[in-house]
N, C-alpha and C positions, 0 to 999 in steps of 0.2 A: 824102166822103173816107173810105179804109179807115184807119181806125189799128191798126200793129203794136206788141203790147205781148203781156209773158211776165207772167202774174199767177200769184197763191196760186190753189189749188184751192177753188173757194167764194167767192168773192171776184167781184165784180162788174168788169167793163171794160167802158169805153165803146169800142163793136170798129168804129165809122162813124155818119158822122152826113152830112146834106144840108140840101136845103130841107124844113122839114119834117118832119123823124124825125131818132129817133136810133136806132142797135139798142146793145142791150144783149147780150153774151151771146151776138151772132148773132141775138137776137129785136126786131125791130122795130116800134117805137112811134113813133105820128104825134098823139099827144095828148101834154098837157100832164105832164110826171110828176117827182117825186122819186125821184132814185136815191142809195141807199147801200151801203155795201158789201157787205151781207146780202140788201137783195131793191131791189125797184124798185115802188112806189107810184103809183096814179095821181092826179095833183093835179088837183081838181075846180075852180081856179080859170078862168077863161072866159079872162084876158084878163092882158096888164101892165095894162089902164088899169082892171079887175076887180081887183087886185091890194086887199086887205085885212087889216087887221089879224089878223084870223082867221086868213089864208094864213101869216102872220110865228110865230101864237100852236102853230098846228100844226107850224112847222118848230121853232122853238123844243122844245116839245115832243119831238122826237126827239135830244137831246140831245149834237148834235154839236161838234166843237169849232169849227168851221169853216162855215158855208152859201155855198155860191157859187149864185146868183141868176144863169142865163143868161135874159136877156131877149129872145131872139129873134136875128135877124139883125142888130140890129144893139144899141149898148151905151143902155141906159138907164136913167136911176137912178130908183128909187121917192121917192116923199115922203118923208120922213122922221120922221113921225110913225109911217105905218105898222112901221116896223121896231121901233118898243119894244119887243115883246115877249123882240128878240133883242138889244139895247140891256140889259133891264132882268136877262138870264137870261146876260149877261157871254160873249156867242157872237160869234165873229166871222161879219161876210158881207162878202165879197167879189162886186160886180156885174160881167159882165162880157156881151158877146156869149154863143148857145149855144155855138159853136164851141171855145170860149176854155173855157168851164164845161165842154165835154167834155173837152177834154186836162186841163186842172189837175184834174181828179175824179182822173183815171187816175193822175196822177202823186200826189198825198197819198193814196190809197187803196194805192200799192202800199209806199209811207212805211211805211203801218198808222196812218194820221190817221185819226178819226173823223169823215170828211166825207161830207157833205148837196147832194150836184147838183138844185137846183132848177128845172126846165128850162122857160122856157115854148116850146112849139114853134108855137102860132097865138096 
C-alpha cells in the first residue's frame, strides 16, 4: 500500500509498505529495521520469537518518547520481562501489526514526537 503524506524536509515518511518491506523515503527495505525521524537503522534482531532484552536495551537507548514495536503481519505481544529496559527508562511502547506501526510513525513524527518505528518485517 502507497501512503500519501506532506512531511518536513529531513524528516523521515513511511511512503509504502507490503508483505515484506517497507520503503522509507522511496528507499526500500525487506529486513528488520528501526526507523526515526532522522535516519533508519538496520535492527539485527532474526526474529519476534529472537526478540531480547538487548533488542528493548538498544531501543531504549535511542531515547524516544514513544517505541511502537510492529510485529509483523500480524499483532503480537513480547514477554514482558523483555521490555524492562523501556519499563525501567519511563518510554512508552506501543505493540501493534507493521502495517499499523507504519501509519502511527508517520503521524507522531509529523506531530514532531520523538518516535521509534521498530519494524520486524520476517
Amino acid at each position: 500500500m502507497k501512503l500519501q503524506l506532506t512531511r518536513a524536509a529531513g524528516h523521515n515518511a513511511i511512503t509504502a509498505y507490503g508483505e515484506g518491506y517497507v520503503t522509507v523515503n522511496g528507499a526500500r527495505y525487506e529486513t528488520n529495521l528501526i526507523v526515526l525521524v532522522d535516519r533508519v537503522l538496520e535492527w539485527n534482531t532474526a526474529s519476534f520469537e529472537a526478540l531480547s532484552v538487548a533488542d528493548f536495551e538498544q531501543l531504549a537507548e535511542l531515547d524516544p518518547e514513544v517505541v511502537l514495536l510492529g510485529t509483523g503481519a500480524r499483532l503480537r505481544f513480547p514477554a514482558v520481562p523483555l521490555t524492562r529496559p523501556l519499563v525501567e527508562a519511563r518510554l512508552g511502547l506501543e505493540v501493534m501489526d507493521v502495517q499499523a506501526a507504519c501509519r502511527t510513525f508517520n503521524i507522531l513524527a509529523s506531530e514532531g514526537r520523538r518516535v521509534v518505528a521498530a519494524l520486524l518485517l520476517r
